[in-house]
N, C-alpha and C positions, 0 to 999 in steps of 0.2 A: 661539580663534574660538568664537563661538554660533554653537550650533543654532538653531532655531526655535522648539526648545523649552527652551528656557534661561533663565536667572533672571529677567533682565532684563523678561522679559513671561510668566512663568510664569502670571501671575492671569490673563491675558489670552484664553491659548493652555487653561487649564482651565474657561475661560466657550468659546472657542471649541470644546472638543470634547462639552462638556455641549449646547451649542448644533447641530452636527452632530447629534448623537443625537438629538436630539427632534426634526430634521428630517426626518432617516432613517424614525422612527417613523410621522410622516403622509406619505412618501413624496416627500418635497420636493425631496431633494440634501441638497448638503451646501455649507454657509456659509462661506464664506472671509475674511481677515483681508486689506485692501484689500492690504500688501505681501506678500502670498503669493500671490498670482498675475499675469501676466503679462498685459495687454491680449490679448481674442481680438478676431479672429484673429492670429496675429503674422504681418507685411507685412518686404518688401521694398521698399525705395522705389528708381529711379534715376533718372538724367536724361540720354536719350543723342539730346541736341542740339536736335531738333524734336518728345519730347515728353517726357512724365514715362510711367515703367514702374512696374506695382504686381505685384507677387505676392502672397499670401493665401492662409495656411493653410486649409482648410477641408475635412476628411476629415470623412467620413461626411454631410455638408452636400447634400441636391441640387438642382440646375441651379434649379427652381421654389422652393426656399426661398429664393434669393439674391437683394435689390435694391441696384441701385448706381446711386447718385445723384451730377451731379460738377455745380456750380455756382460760378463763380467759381475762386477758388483749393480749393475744399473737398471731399473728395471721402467720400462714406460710406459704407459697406456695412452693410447689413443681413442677417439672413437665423435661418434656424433652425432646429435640430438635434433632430430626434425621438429619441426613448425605441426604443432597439434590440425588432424584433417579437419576438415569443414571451411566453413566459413571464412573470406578476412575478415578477421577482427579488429574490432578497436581498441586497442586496453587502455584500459584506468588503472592499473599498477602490473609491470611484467617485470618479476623476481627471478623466474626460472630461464637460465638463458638456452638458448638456443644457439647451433651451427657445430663448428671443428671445435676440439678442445686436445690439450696434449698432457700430461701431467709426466714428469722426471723424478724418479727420485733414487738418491743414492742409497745404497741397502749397508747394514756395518759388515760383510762379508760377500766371498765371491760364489753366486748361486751354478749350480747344474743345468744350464738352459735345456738341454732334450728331455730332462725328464717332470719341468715345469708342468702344474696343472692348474687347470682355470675352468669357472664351472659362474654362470651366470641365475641367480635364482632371485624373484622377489627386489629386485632390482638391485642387488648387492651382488659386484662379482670379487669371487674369492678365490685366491690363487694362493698354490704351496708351493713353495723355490726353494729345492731340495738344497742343501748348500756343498759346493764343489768339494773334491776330496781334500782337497790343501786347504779349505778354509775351515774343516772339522777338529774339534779339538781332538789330540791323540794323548791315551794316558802314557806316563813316559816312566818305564819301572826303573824304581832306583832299585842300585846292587849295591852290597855292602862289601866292604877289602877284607 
């Protein structure tokens, strides 16, 4: 099995931590390698029957940093994680990123935007996207001749 840092992308992974470091240096963060990280926030999606449910990681994120936008089948979040207060710091390993983030994702149906609900708790926000009238299933009665 490879590491990450294994032969394969060895040049890669030595441009990426020379790159790191001279970010570090003007206080930027730190760059990552598009398969080395995970879409933020990571979501739950489900669908139980009359709408679509989201859940959305987002600790340390608050209530006023977050927009969610739901149009059509499409639903987005927005939002953005400040620089912990105190001190500048130095770090010896930063995992959690910081700044703007945008997440897209397509839903399998078209949801009801005005009557969308969103509720931020414990750093999970959870939203219900009622699903629009033409996107619910209708039972269709059979007649007999």
């Amino acid at each position: 099995m490879l590491s990450r840092y294994s032969f394969p992308l060895s040049p890669l992974n030595e441009l990426r931590r020379e790159m790191d470091r001279l970010l570090d240096e003007f206080g930027l963060g730190s760059w990552r390698m598009p398969w080395d990280t995970a879409p933020y926030p990571a979501l739950n999606i489900w669908d139980d029957g009359d709408a679509f449910c989201v859940e959305a990681e987002l600790p340390g994120v608050r209530q006023e940093d977050i927009e969610v936008y739901a149009a059509g089948n499409e639903l987005t979040i927005k939002g953005r994680r400040g620089e912990p207060e105190g001190a500048q710091r130095t770090y010896h390993r930063q995992e959690r990123g910081t700044g703007e983030f945008a997440r897209v994702v397509t839903l399998p149906g078209e949801v009801d935007a005005e009557k969308v609900e969103a509720s931020l708790k414990d750093g999970v926000l959870t939203l219900r996207l009622p699903k629009a009238e033409n996107a619910r299933p209708r039972k269709i009665v059979v007649k007999t001749k």
